[in-house]
N, C-alpha and C positions, 0 to 999 in steps of 0.2 A: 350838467352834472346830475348822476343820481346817487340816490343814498344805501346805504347795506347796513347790515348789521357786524358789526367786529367780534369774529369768533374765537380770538385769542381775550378779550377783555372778561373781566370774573363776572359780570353781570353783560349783557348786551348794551351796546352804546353804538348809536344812529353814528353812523359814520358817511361823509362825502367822496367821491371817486375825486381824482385828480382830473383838471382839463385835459381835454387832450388835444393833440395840435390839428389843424387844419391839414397839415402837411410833416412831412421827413423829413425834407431836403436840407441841407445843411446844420439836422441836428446831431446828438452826442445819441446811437441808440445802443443799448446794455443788454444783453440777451443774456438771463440767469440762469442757472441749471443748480436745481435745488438736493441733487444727486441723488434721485430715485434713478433706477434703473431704467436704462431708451431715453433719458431727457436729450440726449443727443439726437435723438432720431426726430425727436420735436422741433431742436433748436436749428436743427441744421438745414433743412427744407425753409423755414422761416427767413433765415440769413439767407437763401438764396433768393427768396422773393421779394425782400428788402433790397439788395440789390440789384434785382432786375427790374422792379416797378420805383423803384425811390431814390434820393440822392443824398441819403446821410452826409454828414461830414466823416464819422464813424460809427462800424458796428464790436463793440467789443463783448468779449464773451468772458463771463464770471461764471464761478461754480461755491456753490456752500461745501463745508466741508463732512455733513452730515443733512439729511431731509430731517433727523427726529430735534435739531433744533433751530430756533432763528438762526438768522446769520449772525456771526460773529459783529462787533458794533468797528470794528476797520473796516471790514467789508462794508458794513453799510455806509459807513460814512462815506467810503472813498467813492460806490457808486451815487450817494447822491450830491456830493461836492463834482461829479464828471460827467453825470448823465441828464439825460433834458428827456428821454422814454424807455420805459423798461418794462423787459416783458418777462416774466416767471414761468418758464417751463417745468409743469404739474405731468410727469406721465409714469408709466409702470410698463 
């Protein structure tokens, strides 16, 4: 694990990345689109190489319903009550 600094908190606070797995195969994985513009164009090449090199159990695909704010707290919950790897597609 490394550490970053959290650029939404009002002062900076050391923050830890998540583990991350060895392997795909038989996880839950969540592909986000935070809805800037092209995040499709990010997400969708990704999802075809997840499943051409990997063996998810699923890949499912989430969208926010604005980039200018977090996600909604269902949203977040529902992906982390169903997800085990998620990947944020940042593009323009």
């Amino acid at each position: 694990m490394s550490e970053y600094l959290d650029p939404t908190a009002p002062v900076a606070v050391p923050r830890k990345t998540a583990r991350r797995p060895s392997s795909l195969d038989g996880l839950v994985v969540t592909l986000l689109d935070i809805s800037k513009a092209k995040g499709d164009h990010l997400l969708d090449p990704i999802e075809e190489l997840l499943r051409e090199r990997a063996r998810p159990k699923a890949i499912v695909r989430k969208k926010k319903p604005t980039f200018a704010r977090p996600a909604p707290d269902p949203l977040r919950q529902e992906i982390v009550g169903a997800t085990d790897v998620l990947v944020e597609a940042l593009a323009d």
